[in-house]
PLY file of the C-alpha trace (Angstrom):
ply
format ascii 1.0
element vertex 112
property float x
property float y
property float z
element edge 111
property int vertex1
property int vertex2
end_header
0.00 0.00 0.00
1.30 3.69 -0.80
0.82 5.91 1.94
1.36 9.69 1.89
4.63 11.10 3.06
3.64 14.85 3.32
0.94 16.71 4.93
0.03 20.45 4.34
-1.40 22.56 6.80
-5.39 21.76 7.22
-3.89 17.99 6.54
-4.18 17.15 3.42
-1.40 15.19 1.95
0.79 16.21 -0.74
0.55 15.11 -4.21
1.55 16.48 -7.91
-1.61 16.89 -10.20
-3.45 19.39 -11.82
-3.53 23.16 -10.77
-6.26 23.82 -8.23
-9.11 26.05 -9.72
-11.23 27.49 -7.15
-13.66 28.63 -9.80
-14.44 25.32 -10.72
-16.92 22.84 -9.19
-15.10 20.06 -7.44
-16.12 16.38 -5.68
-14.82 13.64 -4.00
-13.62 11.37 -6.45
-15.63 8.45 -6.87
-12.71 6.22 -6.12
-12.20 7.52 -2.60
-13.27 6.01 0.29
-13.82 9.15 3.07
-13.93 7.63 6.32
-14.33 9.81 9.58
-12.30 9.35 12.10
-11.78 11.06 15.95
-8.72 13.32 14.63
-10.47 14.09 11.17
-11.08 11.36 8.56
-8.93 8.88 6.20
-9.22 8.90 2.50
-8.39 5.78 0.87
-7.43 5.95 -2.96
-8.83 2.32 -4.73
-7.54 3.46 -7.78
-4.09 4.20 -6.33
-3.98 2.80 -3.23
-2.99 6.17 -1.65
-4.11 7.03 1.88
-4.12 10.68 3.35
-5.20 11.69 6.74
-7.48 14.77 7.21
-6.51 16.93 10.10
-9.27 19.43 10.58
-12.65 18.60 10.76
-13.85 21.82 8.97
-11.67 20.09 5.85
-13.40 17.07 6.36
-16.94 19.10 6.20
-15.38 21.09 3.13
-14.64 17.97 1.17
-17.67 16.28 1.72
-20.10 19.52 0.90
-17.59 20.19 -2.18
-19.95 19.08 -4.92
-22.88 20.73 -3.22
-21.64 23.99 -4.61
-20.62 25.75 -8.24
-17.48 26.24 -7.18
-14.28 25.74 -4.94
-15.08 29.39 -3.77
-18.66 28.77 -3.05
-17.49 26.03 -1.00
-14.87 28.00 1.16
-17.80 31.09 1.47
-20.38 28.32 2.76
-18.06 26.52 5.24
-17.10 30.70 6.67
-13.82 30.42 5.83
-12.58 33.59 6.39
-10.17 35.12 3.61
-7.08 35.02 6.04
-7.62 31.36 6.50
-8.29 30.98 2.64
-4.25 30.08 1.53
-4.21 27.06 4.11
-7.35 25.65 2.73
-6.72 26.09 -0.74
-3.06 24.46 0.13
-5.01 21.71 1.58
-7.50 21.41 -1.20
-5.13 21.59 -3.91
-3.10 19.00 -2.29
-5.74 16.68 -2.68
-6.83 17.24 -6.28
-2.86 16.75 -7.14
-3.26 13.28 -5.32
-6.82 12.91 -7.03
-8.48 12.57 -3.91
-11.23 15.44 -5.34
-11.52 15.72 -8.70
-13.39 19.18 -11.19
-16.93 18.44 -11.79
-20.52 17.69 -9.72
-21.48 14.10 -8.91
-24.33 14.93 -6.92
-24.71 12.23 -4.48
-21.18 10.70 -4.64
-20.18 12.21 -1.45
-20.75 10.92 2.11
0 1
1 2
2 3
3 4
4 5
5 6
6 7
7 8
8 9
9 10
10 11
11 12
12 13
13 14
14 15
15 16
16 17
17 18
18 19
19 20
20 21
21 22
22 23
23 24
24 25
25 26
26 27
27 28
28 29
29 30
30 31
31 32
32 33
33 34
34 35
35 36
36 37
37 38
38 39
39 40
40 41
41 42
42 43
43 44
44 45
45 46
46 47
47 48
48 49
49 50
50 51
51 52
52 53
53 54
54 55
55 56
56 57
57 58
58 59
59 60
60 61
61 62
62 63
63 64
64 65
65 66
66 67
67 68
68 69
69 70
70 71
71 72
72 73
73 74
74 75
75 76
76 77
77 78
78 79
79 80
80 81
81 82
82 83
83 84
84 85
85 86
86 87
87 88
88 89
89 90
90 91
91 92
92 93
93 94
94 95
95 96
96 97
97 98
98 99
99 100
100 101
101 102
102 103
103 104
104 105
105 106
106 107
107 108
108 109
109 110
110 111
């Protein structure tokens, strides 16, 4: 099993994929197991076999209401983000589209 080796701040772990658009709609890849857990929640990868630990429980919440929204934005302004907590969880979310734990589009109901 691969296992993540980095983790950003908001802990999402580190990966090298597309560029993060926070215009775009995103969702939990369909691939991806999201399982909560007392420190946050694991994401399992069956397509990769890559596991990443989530950190923050308002992370958690943003990834799983992610394709309840028209955008990355839209998702940030729901969960009250405010804009000088915005780079560390953009970090976090862009971390896990690089690892393809979210991916660009709606899937209405794929999420947990």
């Amino acid at each position: 099993m691969t296992t993540a080796t980095t983790t950003v701040p908001g802990g999402a772990a580190a990966g090298n994929g597309p560029a993060f658009d926070t215009a775009t709609a995103w969702t939990l890849n369909p691939k991806v197991a999201l399982r909560p857990e007392p420190f946050g929640a694991l994401l399992y990868h069956f397509g990769t076999r890559k596991l990443s630990f989530l950190k923050n429980l308002t992370v958690v919440d943003l990834v799983r209401s992610l394709a309840e929204h028209p955008s990355a934005d839209a998702a940030l302004q729901a969960a009250g983000i405010a804009d000088a907590d915005r780079p560390l969880y953009l970090q976090a979310l862009s971390a896990l589209a690089g690892s393809g734990m979210i991916i660009e589009g709606h899937t209405p109901g794929v999420n947990p």
